[in-house]
N, C-alpha and C positions, 0 to 999 in steps of 0.2 A: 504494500500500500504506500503511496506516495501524498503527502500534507502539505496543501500550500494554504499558509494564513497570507491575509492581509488586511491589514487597519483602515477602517473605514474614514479614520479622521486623518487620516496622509492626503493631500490635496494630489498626489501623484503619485498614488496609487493606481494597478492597472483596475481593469474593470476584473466582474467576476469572470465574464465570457475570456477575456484576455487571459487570465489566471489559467482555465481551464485548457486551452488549447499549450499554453507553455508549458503545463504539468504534462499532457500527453507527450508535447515533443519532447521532452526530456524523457519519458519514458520510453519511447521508442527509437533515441536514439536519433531523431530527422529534425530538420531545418519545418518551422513551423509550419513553412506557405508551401508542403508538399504533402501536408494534412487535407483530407476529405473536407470542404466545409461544413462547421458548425450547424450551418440553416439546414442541412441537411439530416437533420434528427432531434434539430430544436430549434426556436424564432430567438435568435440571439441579443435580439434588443428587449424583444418577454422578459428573456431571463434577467438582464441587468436591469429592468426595472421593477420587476419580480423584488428586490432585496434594495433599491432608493428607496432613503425616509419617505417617510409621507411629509405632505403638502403642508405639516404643522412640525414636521422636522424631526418627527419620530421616527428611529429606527425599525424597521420591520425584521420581526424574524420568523424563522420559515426553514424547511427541508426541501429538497427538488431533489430527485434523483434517476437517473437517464443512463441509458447505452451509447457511446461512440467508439470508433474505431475498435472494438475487441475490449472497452472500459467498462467498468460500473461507475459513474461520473455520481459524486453526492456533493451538491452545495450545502454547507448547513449554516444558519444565520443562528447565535443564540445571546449574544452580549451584543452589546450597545455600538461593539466598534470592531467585531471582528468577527472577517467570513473565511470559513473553513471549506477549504475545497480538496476533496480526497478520491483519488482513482484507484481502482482496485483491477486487477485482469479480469475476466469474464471465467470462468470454469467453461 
């Protein structure tokens, strides 16, 4: 299993969708942009707005969790300022 956090309160922080494809290519060893696109097993702007405050600036938290390339892809939202994104191989 492979763990990427990132703080929600870093103004340059990547996105979740960003997080998620840099943990694959690290797992597989490839240059990011020779990955199957994202849209192609999930609407990638859903997802990164799936886990934006809401409109009074509240953090949302939340589970999402998806198949790509041979992954078990889990976002998991639980604290105020940090998304956990963890890939597992597929059995």
């Amino acid at each position: 299993m492979i763990v990427h956090s990132l703080s929600e309160d870093r103004p340059a922080s990547p996105s979740v969708t960003e997080t998620i494809v840099d943990a694959v290519s690290e797992a597989e060893d490839c240059d990011p942009l020779t990955l199957p696109p994202l849209w192609n097993v999930i609407d990638p702007e859903a997802l990164d707005a799936l886990f934006e405050p809401t409109r009074g600036g509240q953090p949302r938290a939340g589970r999402v969790s998806f198949a790509y390339v041979g992954y078990e892809i889990t976002v998991d939202v639980t604290t105020e300022t940090t998304v956990t994104v963890s890939i597992e191989p597929v059995a």
